[in-house]
N, CA, C and O atoms as a Maestro MAE file, in Angstrom:
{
 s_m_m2io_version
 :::
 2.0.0
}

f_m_ct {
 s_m_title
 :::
 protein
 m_atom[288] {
  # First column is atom index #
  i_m_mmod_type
  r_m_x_coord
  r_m_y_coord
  r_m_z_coord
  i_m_residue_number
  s_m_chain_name
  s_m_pdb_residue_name
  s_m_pdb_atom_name
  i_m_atomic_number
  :::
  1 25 -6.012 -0.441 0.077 1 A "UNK " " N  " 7
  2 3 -7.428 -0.316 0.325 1 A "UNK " " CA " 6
  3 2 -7.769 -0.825 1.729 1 A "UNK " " C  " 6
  4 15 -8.706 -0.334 2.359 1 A "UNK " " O  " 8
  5 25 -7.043 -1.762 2.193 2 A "UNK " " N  " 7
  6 3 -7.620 -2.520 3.360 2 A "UNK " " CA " 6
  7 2 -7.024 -1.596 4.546 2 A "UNK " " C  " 6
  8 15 -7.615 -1.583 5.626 2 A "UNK " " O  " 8
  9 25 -6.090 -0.979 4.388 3 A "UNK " " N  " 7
  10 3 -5.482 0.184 5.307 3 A "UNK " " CA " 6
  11 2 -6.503 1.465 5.553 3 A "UNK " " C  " 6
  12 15 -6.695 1.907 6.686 3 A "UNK " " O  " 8
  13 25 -7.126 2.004 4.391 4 A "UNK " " N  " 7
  14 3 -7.989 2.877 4.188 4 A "UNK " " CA " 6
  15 2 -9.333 2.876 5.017 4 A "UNK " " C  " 6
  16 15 -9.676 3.732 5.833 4 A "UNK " " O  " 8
  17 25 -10.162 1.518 4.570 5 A "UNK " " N  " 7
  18 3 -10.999 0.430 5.419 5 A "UNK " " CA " 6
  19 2 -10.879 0.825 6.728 5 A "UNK " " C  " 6
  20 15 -11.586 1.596 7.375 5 A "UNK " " O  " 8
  21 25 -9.642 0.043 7.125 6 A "UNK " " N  " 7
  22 3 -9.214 -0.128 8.629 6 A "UNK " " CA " 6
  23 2 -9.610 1.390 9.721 6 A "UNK " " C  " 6
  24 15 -10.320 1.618 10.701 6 A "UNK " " O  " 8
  25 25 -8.631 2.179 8.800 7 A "UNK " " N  " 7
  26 3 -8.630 3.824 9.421 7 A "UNK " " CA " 6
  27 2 -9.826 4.083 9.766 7 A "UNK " " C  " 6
  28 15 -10.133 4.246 10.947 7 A "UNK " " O  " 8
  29 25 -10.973 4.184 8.433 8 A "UNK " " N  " 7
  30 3 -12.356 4.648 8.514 8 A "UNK " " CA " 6
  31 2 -12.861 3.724 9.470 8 A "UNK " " C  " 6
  32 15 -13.807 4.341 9.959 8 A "UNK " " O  " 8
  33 25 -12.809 2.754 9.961 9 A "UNK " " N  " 7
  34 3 -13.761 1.967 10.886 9 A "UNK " " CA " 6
  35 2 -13.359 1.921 12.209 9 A "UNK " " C  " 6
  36 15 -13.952 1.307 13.096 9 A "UNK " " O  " 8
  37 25 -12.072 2.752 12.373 10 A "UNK " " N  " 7
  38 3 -12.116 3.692 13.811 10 A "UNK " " CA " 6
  39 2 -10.555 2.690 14.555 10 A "UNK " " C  " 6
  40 15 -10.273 2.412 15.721 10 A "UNK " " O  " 8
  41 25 -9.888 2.408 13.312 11 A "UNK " " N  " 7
  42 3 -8.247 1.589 13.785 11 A "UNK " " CA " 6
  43 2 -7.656 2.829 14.063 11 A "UNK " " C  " 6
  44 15 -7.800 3.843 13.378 11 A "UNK " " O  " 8
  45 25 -6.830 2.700 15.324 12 A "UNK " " N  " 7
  46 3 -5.655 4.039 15.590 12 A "UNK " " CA " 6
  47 2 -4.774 4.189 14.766 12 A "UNK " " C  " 6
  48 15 -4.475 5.322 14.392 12 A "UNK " " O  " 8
  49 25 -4.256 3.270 14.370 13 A "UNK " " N  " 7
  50 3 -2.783 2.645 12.932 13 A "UNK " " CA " 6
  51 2 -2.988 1.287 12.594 13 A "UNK " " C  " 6
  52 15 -3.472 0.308 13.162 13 A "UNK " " O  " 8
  53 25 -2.429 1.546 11.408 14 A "UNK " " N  " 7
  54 3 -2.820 -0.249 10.581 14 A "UNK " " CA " 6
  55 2 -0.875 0.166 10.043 14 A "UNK " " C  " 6
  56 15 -0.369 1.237 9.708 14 A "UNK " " O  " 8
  57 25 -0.214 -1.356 10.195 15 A "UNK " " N  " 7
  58 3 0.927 -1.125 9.845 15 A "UNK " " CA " 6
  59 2 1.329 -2.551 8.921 15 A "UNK " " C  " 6
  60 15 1.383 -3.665 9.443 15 A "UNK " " O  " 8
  61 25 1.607 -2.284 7.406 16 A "UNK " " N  " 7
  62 3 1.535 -3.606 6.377 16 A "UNK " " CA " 6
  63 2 2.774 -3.173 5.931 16 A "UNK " " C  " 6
  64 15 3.349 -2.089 6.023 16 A "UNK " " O  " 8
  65 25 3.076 -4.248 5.425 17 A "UNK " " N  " 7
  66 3 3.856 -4.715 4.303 17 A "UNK " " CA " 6
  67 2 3.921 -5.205 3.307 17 A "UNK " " C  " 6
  68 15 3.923 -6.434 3.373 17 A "UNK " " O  " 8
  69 25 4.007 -4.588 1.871 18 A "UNK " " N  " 7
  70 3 3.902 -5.448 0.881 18 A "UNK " " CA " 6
  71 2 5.035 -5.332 0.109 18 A "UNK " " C  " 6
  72 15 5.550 -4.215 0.147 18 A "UNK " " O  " 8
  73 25 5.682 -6.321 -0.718 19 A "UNK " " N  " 7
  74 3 6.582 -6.649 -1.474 19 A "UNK " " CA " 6
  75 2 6.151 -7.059 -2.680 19 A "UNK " " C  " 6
  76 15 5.320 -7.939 -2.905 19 A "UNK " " O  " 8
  77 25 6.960 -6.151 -3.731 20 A "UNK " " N  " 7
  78 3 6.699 -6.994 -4.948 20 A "UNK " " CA " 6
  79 2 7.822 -6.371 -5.930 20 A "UNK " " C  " 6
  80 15 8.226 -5.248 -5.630 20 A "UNK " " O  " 8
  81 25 8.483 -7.134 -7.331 21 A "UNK " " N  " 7
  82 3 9.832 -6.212 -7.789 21 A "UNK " " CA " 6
  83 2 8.910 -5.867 -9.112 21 A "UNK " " C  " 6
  84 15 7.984 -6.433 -9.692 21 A "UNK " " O  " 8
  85 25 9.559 -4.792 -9.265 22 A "UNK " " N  " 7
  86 3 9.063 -4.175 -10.719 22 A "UNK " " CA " 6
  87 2 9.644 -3.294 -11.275 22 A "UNK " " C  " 6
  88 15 9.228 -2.290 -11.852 22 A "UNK " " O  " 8
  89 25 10.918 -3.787 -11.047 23 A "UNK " " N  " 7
  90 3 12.314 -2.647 -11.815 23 A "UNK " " CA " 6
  91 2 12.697 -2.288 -10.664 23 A "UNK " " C  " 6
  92 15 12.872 -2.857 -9.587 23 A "UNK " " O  " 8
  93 25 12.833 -0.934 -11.174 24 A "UNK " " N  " 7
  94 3 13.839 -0.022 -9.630 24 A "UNK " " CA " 6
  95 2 13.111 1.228 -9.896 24 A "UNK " " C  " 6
  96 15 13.641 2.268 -10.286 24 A "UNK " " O  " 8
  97 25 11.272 0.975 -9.548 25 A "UNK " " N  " 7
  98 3 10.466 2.160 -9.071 25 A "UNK " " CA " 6
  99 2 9.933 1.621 -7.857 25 A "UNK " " C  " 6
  100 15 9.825 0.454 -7.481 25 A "UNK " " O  " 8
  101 25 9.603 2.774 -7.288 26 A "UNK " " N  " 7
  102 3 8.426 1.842 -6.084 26 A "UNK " " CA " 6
  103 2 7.266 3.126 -5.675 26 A "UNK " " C  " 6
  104 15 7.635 4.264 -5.385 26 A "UNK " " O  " 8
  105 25 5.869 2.707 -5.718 27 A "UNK " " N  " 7
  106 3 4.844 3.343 -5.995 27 A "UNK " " CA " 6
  107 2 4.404 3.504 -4.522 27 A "UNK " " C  " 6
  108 15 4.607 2.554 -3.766 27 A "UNK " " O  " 8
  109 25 3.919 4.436 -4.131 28 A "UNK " " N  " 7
  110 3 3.004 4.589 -2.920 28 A "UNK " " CA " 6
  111 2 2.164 5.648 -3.133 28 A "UNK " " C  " 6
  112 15 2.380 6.812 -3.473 28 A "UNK " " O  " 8
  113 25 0.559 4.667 -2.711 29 A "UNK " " N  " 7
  114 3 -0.702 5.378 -3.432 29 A "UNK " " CA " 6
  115 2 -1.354 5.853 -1.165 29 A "UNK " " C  " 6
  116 15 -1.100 5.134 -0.198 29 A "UNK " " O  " 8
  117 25 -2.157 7.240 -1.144 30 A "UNK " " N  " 7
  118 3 -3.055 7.155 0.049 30 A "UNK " " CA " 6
  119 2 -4.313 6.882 -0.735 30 A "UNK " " C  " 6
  120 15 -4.703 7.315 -1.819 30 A "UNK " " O  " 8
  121 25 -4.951 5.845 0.325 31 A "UNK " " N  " 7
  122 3 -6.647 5.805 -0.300 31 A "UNK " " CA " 6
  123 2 -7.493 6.413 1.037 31 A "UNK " " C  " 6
  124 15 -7.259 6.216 2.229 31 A "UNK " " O  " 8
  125 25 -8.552 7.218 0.413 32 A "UNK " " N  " 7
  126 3 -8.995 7.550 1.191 32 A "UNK " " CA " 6
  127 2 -10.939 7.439 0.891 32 A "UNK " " C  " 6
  128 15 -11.566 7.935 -0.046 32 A "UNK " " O  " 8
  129 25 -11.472 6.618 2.054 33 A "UNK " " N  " 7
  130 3 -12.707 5.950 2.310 33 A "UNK " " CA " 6
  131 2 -13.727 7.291 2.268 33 A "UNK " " C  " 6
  132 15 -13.375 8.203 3.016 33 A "UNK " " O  " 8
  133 25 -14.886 7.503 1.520 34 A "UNK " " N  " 7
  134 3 -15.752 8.917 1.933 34 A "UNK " " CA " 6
  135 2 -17.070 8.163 2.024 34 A "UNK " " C  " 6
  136 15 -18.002 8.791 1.520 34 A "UNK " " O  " 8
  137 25 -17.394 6.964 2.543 35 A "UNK " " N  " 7
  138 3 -18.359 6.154 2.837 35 A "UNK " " CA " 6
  139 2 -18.033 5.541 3.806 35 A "UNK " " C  " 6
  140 15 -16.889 5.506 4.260 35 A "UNK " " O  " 8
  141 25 -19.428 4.728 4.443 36 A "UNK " " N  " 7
  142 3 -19.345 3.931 5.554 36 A "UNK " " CA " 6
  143 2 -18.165 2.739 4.819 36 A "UNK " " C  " 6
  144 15 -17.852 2.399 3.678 36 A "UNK " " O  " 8
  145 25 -17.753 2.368 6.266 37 A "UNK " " N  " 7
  146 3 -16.694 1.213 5.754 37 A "UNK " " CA " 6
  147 2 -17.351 -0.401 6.022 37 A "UNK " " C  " 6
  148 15 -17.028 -1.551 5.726 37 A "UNK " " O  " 8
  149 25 -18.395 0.235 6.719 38 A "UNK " " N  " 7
  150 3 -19.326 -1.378 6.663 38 A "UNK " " CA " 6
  151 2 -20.247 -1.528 5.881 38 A "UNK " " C  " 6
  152 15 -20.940 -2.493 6.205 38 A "UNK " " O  " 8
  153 25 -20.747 -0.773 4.562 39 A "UNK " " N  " 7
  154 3 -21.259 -1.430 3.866 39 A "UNK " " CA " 6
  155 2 -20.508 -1.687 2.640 39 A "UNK " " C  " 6
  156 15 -19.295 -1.508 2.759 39 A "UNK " " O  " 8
  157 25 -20.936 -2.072 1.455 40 A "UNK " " N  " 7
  158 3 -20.296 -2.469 0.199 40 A "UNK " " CA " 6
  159 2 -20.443 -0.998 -0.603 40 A "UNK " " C  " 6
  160 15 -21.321 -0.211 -0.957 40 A "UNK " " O  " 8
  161 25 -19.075 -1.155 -0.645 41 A "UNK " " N  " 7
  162 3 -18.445 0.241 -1.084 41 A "UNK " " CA " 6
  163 2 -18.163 0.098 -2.959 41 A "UNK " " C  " 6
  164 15 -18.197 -0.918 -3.654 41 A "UNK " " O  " 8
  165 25 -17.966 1.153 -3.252 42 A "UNK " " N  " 7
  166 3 -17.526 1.070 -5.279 42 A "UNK " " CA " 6
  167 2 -16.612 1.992 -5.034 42 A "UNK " " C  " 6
  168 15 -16.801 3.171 -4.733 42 A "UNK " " O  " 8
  169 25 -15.364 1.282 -5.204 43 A "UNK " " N  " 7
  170 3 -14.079 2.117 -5.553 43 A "UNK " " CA " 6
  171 2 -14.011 3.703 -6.394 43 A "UNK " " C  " 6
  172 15 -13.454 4.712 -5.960 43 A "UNK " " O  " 8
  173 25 -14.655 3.579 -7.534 44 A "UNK " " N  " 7
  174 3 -14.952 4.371 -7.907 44 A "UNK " " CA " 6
  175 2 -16.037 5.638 -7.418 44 A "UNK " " C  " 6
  176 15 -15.933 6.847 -7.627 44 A "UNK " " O  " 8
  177 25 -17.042 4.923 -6.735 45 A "UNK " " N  " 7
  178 3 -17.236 6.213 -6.135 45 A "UNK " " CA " 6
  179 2 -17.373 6.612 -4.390 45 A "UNK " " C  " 6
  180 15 -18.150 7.464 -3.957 45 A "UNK " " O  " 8
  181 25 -16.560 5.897 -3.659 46 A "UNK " " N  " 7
  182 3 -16.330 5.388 -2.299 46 A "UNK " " CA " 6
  183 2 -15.268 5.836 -1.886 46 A "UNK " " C  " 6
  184 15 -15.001 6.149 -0.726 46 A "UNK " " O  " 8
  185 25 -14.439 5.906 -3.037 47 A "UNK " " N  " 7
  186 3 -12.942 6.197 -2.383 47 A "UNK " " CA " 6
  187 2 -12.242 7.071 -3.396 47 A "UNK " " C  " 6
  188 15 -12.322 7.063 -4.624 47 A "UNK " " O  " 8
  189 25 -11.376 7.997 -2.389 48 A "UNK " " N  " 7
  190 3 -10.292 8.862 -3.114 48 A "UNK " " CA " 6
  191 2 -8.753 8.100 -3.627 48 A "UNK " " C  " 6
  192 15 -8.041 7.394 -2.912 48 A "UNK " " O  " 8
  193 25 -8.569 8.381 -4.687 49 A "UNK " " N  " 7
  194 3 -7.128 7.562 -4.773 49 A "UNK " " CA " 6
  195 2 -5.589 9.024 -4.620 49 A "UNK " " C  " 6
  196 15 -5.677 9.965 -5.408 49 A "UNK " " O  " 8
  197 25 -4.844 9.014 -4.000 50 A "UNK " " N  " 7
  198 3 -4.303 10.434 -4.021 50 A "UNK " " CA " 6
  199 2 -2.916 9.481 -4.252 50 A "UNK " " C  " 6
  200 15 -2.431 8.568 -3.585 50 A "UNK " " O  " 8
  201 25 -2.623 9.959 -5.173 51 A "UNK " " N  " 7
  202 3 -1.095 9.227 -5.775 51 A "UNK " " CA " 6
  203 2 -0.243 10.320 -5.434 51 A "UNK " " C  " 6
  204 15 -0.508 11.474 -5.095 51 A "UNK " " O  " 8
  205 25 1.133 9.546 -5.638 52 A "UNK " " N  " 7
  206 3 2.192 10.621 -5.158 52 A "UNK " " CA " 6
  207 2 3.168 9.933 -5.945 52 A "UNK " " C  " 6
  208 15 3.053 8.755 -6.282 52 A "UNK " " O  " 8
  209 25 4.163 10.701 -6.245 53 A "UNK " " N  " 7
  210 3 5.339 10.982 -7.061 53 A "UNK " " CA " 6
  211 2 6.057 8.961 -6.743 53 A "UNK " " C  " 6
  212 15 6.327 8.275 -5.757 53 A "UNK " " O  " 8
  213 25 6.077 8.753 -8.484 54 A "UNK " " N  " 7
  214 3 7.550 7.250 -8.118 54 A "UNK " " CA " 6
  215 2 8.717 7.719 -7.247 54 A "UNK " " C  " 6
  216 15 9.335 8.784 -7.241 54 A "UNK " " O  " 8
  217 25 8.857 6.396 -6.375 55 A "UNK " " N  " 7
  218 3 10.219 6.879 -6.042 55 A "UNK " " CA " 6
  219 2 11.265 6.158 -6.879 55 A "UNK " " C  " 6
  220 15 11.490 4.973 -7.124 55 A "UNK " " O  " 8
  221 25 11.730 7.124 -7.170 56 A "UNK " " N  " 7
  222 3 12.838 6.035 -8.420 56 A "UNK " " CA " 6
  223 2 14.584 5.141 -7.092 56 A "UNK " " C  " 6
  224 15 15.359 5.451 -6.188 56 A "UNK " " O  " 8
  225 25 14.274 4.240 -7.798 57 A "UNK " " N  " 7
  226 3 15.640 3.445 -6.977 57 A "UNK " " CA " 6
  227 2 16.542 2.541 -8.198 57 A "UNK " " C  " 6
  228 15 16.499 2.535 -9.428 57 A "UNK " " O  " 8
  229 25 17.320 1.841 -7.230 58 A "UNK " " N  " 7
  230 3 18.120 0.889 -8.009 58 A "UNK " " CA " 6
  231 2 18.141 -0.558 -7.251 58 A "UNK " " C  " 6
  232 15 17.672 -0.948 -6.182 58 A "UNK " " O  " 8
  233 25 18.849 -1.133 -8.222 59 A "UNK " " N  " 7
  234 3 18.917 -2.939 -7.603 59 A "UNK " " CA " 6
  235 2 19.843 -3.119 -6.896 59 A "UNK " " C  " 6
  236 15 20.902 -2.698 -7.362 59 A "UNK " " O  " 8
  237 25 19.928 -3.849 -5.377 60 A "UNK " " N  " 7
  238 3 20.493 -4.169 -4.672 60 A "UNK " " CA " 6
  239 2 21.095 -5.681 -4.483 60 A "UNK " " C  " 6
  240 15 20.527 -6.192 -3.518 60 A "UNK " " O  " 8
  241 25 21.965 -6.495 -5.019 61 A "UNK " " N  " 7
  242 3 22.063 -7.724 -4.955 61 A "UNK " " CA " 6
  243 2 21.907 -8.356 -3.277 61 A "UNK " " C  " 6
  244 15 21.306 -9.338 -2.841 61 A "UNK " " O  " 8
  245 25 22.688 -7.366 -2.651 62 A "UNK " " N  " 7
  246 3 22.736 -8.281 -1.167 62 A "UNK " " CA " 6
  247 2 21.474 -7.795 -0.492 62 A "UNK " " C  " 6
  248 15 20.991 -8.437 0.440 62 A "UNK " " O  " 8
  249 25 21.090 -7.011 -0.805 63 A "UNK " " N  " 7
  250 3 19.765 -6.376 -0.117 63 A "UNK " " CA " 6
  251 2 18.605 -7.799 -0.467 63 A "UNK " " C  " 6
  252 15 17.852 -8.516 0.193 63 A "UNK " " O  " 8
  253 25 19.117 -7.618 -2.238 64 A "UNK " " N  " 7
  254 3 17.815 -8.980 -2.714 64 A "UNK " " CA " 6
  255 2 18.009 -10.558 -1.849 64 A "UNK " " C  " 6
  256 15 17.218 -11.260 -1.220 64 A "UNK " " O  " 8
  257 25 19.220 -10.658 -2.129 65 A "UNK " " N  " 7
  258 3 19.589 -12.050 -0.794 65 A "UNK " " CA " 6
  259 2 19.155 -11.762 0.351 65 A "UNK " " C  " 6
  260 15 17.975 -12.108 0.408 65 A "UNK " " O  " 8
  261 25 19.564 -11.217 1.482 66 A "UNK " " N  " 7
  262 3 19.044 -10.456 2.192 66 A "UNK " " CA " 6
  263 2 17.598 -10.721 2.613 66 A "UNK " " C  " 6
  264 15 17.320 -11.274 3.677 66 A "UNK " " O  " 8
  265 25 16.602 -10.259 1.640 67 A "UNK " " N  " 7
  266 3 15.539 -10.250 1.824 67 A "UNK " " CA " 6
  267 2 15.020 -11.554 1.437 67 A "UNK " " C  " 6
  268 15 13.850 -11.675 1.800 67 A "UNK " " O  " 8
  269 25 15.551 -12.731 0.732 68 A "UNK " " N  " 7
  270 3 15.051 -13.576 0.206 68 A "UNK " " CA " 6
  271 2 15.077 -14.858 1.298 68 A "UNK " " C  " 6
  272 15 14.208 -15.719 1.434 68 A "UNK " " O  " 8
  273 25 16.561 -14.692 2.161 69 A "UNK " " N  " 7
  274 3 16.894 -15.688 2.777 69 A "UNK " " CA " 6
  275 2 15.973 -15.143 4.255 69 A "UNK " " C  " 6
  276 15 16.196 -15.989 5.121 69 A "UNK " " O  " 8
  277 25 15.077 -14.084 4.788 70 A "UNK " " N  " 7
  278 3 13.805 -13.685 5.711 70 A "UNK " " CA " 6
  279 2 13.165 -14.317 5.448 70 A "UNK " " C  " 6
  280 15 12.675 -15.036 6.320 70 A "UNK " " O  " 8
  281 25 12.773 -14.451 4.131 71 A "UNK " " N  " 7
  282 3 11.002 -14.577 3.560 71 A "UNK " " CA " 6
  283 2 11.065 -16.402 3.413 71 A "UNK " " C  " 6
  284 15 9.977 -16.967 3.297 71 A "UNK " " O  " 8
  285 25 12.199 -17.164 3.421 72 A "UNK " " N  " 7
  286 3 12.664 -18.831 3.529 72 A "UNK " " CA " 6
  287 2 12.886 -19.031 2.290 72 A "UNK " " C  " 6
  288 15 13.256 -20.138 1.900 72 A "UNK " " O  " 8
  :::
 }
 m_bond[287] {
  # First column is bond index #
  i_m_from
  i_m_to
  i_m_order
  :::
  1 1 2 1
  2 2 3 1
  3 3 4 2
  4 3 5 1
  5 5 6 1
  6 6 7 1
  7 7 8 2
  8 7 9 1
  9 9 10 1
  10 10 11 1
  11 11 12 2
  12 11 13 1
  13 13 14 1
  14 14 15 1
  15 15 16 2
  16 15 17 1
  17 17 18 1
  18 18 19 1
  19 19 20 2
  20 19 21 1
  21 21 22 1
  22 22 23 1
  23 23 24 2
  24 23 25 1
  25 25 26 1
  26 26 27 1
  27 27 28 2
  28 27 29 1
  29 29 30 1
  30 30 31 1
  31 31 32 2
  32 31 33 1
  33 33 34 1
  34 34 35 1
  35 35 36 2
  36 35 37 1
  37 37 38 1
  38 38 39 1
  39 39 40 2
  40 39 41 1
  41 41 42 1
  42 42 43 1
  43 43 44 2
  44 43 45 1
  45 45 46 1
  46 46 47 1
  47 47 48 2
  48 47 49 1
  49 49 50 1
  50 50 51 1
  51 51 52 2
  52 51 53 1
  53 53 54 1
  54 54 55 1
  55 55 56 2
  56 55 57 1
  57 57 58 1
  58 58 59 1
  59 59 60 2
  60 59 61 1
  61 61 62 1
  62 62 63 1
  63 63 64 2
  64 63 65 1
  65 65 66 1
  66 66 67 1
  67 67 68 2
  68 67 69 1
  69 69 70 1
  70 70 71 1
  71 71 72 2
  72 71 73 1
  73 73 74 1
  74 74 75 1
  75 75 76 2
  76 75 77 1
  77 77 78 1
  78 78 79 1
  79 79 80 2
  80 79 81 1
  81 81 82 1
  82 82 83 1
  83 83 84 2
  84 83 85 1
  85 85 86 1
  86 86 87 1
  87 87 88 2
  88 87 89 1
  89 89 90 1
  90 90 91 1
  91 91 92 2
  92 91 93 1
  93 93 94 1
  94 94 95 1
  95 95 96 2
  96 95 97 1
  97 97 98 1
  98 98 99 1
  99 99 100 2
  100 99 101 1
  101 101 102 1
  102 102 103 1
  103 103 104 2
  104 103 105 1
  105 105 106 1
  106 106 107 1
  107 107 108 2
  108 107 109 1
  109 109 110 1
  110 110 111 1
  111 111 112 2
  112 111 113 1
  113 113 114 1
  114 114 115 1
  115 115 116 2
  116 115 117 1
  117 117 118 1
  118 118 119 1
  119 119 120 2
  120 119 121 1
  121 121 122 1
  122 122 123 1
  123 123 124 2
  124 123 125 1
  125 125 126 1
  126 126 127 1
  127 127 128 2
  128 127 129 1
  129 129 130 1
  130 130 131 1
  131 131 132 2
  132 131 133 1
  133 133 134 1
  134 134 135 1
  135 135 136 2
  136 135 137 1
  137 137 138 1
  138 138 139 1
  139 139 140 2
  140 139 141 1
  141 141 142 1
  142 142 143 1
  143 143 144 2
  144 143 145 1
  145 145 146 1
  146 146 147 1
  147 147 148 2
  148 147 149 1
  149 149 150 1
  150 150 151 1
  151 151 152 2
  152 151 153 1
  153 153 154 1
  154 154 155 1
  155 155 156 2
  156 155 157 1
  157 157 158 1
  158 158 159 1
  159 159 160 2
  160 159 161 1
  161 161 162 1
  162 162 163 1
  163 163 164 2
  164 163 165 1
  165 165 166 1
  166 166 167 1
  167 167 168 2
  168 167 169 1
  169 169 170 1
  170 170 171 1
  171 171 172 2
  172 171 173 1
  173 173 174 1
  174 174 175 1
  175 175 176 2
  176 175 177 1
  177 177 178 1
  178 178 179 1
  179 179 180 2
  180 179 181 1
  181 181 182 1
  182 182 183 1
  183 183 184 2
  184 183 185 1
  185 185 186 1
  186 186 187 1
  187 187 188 2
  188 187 189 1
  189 189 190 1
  190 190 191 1
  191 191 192 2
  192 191 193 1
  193 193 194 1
  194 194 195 1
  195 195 196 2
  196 195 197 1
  197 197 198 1
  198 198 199 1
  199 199 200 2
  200 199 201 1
  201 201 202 1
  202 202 203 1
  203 203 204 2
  204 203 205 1
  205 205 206 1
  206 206 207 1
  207 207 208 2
  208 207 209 1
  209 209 210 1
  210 210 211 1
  211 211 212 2
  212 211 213 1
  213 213 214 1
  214 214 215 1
  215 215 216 2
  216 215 217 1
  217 217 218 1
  218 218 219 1
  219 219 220 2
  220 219 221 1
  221 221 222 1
  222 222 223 1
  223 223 224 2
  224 223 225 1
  225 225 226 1
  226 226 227 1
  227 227 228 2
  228 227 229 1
  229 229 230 1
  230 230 231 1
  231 231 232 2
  232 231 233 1
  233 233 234 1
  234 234 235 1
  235 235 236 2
  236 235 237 1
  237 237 238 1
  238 238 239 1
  239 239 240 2
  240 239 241 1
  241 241 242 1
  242 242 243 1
  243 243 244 2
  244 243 245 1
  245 245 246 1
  246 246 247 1
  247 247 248 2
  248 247 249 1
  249 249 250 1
  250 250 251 1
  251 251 252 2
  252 251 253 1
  253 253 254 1
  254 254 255 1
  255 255 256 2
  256 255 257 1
  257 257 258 1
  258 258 259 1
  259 259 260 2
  260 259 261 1
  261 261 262 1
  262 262 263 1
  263 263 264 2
  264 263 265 1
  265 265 266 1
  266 266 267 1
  267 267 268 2
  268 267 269 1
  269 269 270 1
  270 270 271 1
  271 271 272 2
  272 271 273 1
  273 273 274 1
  274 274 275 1
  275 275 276 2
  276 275 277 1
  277 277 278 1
  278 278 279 1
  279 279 280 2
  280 279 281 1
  281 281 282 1
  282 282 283 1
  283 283 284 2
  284 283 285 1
  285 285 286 1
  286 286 287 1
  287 287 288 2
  :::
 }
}
């Protein structure tokens, strides 16, 4: 959402990262803002949610170390 925000209020690119485990899917949603982004918006009727296909994966042990011994 805060990427969506960003775009509509005139950002060239917004570039995040989020982490979180939840098996071996990983979800990526576009949101898209059809209101001003400076006033108080309702998800429901403010914004488009356009989902797209799981990507299905698997578990990586050294990848998970890896990433654990970055984050401290």
């Amino acid at each position: 959402m805060a990427e969506a925000l960003l775009l509509k209020a005139g950002a060239q690119s917004v570039t995040c990262v989020a982490l979180g485990k939840f098996g071996g899917l990983l979800r990526d949603y576009k949101i898209e803002i059809k209101s001003d982004p400076f006033k108080p918006l309702s998800f429901a009727k403010d914004a488009i949610l356009h989902e797209k296909p799981f990507l299905v994966g698997q578990e990586n042990d050294s990848a998970q170390k890896s990433l654990k011994g970055l984050l401290g």
